[in-house]
Each structure stands twice: as structure tokens, then as C-alpha cells.
N, C-alpha and C positions, 0 to 999 in steps of 0.2 A: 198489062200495060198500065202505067201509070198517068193520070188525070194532071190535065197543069195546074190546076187547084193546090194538090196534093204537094208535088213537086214545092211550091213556094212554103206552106204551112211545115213541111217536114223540114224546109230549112230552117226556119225561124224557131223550129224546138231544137232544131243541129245546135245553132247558134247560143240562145239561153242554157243552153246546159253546157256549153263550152265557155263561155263567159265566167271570168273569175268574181267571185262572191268579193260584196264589199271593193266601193271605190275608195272608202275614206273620204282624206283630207284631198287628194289629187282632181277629185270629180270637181272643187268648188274651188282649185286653184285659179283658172280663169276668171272667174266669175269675184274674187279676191282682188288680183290682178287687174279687173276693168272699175272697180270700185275707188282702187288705190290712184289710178291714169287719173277718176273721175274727179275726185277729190284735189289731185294736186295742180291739173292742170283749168278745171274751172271753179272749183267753193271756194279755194285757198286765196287765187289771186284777187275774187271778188269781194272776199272781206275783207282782203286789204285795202282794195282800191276806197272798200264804205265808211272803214275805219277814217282814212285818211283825209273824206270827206267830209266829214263829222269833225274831226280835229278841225280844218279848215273853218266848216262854218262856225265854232265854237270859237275861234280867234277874228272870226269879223270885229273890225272897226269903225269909227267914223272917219271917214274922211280915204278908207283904201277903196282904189278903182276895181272892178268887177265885170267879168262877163256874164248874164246869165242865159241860162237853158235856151232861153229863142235867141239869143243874139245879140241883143242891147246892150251896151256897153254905160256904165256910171259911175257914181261915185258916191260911195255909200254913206246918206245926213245921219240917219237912226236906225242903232238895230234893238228890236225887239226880242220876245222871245221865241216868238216864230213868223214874225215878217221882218223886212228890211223894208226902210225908207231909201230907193235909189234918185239920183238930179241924173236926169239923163240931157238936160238942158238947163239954160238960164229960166228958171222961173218953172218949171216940170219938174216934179218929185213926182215917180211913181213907186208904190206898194208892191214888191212881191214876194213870196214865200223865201226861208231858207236855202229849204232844200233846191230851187229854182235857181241857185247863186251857182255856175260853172266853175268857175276859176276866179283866182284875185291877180289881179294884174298888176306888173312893177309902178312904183310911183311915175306920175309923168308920161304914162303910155298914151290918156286922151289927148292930151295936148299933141300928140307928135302925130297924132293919124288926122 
């Protein structure tokens, strides 16, 4: 009679000796495959989107309207080389980073809100 021990271990040598030698290049095809997804569907479009923020803050001006990161909305007195002077009021100019700068907004958007 045969032991259930047995029974399992004697499949598992069934199996490695029926198993064909060498997967190659097929065993890493997956793993190629989730690399490839990884790549195109989240680094690709994120370096675009950094690129094109970079180009942005590198065309600030004076005098263009701006959103930044929390929300405030102005209009840009001076820009530095790594701050902006924003008038978020008559007589308010505050200091915030570049990278802090969201969006630039068409001419004439503070006015109309």
C-alpha cells in the first residue's frame, strides 16, 4: 500500500522529468510584456506631462495670470530663478516656488471671475 506522502513526492519527480528542458526566451515573455504595458501606459505619459511643465514654467512672464498648486489665482510682477513674485490683490504680492505654478491662464481670466 501506498502512504499519501509518497503518492504526492512521486508526482512531483513524474512531473520534473516530464517537463521539457529549457523555457528560453517564452518563460520571460510575460514578464517583457508587463514591462512594455508598464512603461507605455505610466513613465511615458508622465514625462511628458514633466516635460511640458518645465517648458511652461521656463516661458513665465510678467504680467501672465496663473493658478497655483493650492488654488490662488494672480498675476505674475517677477519671476526669478526659482520663485515667482504673484499680486494676488491690490497691494499683495506673494512669493511662491516655480514648481508651485499649476497652470497659466488666458489673458483677462481674473477679471471675468
Amino acid at each position: 500500500m501506498i502512504s499519501f506522502t509518497e503518492l504526492f513526492i512521486s508526482n512531483a519527480h513524474a512531473e520534473g522529468a516530464a517537463a521539457p528542458a529549457g523555457g528560453g526566451f517564452l518563460e520571460f515573455l510575460p514578464l517583457v510584456a508587463l514591462l512594455a504595458v508598464f512603461y507605455f501606459l505610466i513613465l511615458r505619459p508622465q514625462q511628458k506631462r514633466t516635460k511640458e511643465h518645465k517648458s511652461m514654467m521656463d516661458a513665465l512672464q510678467k504680467g501672465d495670470e496663473v493658478v497655483t498648486a493650492g488654488g490662488v489665482l494672480g498675476r505674475v510682477e517677477k519671476v526669478g530663478e526659482e520663485y515667482v513674485s504673484i499680486a494676488i490683490a491690490d497691494n499683495i504680492v506673494v512669493q511662491v516656488q516655480k514648481f508651485a505654478i499649476q497652470m497659466v491662464l488666458p489673458k483677462g481670466t481674473i477679471k471675468s471671475i
